[in-house]
N, C-alpha and C positions, 0 to 999 in steps of 0.2 A: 725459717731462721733468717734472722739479721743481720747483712755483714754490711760494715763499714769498710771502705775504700776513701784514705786521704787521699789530698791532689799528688802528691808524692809517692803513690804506690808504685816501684819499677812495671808491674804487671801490667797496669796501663798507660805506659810514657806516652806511644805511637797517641792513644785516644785523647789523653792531656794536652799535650802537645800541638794535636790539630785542632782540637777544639779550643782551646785558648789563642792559638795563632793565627788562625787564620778561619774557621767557623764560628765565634764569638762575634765579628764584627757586622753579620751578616742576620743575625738571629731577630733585631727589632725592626729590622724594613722588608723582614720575611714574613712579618706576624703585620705588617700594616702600619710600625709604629715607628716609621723608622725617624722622626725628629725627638723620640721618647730615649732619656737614660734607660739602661741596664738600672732593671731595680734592685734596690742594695742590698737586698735578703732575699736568695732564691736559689732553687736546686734545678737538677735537671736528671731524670732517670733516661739509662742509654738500654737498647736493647744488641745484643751482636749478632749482625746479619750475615756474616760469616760463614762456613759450614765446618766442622770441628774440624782443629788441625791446620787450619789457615796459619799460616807465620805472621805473629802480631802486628806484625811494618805494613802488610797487606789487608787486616781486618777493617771490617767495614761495620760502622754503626749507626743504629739510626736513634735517634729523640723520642721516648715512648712519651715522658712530660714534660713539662715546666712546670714550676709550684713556688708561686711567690706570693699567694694569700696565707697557705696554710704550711709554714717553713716548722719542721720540729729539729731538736736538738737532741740528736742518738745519744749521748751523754746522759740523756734525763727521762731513758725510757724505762727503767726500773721506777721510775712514777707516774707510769701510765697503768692506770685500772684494767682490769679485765677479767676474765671469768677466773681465772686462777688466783689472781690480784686484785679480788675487789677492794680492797685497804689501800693499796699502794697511793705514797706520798712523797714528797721531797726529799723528806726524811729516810727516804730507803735509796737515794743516787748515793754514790759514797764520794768521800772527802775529796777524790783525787778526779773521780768523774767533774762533782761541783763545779771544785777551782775552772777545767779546761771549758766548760760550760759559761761561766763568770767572764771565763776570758772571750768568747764569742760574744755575749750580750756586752761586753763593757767595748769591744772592738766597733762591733755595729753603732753603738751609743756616738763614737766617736766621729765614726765616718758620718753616719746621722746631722751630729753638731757638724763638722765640717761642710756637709751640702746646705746646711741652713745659713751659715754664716756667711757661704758665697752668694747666698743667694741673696742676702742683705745687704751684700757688699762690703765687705765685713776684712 
């Protein structure tokens, strides 16, 4: 089963929180790359190395991926085929998934156009 988790889940502030603050900055000179942007579409799957019962301020996670070739939109997985859903099509995300979908690609489109134009000088 599939769960989604926004960056505003209270359940993981503590993991939010450090990884945006203060492990974010460190992620592309730890992979080699470090005169490289953060690329502008990309996930990262945590594992919790914790042992059950840890108090979340103390939980410890670790990086199982990074995925910024192959980025999906949970939004639009009722149009992913599969053996139950060999049909499945766009046409079966529903209205209200769409839109919040629309709003991620037209978000990205943006920030997109913005790295181009600095990069033109623009």
């Amino acid at each position: 089963i599939y769960t989604y988790y926004g960056p505003d889940e209270p359940k993981f502030t503590n993991l939010t929180d450090k990884f945006l603050k203060s492990d974010l900055e460190q992620v592309m000179p730890a992979l080699g790359l470090a005169e490289e942007p953060i690329p502008l579409w990309w996930t990262t799957d945590f594992i919790l190395a914790s042992p059950e019962g840890t108090p979340a301020e103390e939980e410890k996670w670790i990086v199982g991926e990074f995925n910024c070739s192959c980025v999906g939109i949970s939004k639009c997985l009722a149009a992913y085929c599969k053996e139950d859903t060999p049909t499945a099509s766009v046409d079966d995300i529903t209205a209200e998934d769409m839109k919040e979908a629309q709003g991620y690609g037209d978000l990205m489109g943006t920030k997109a156009l913005g790295i181009l134009d600095k990069a033109k000088g623009k």
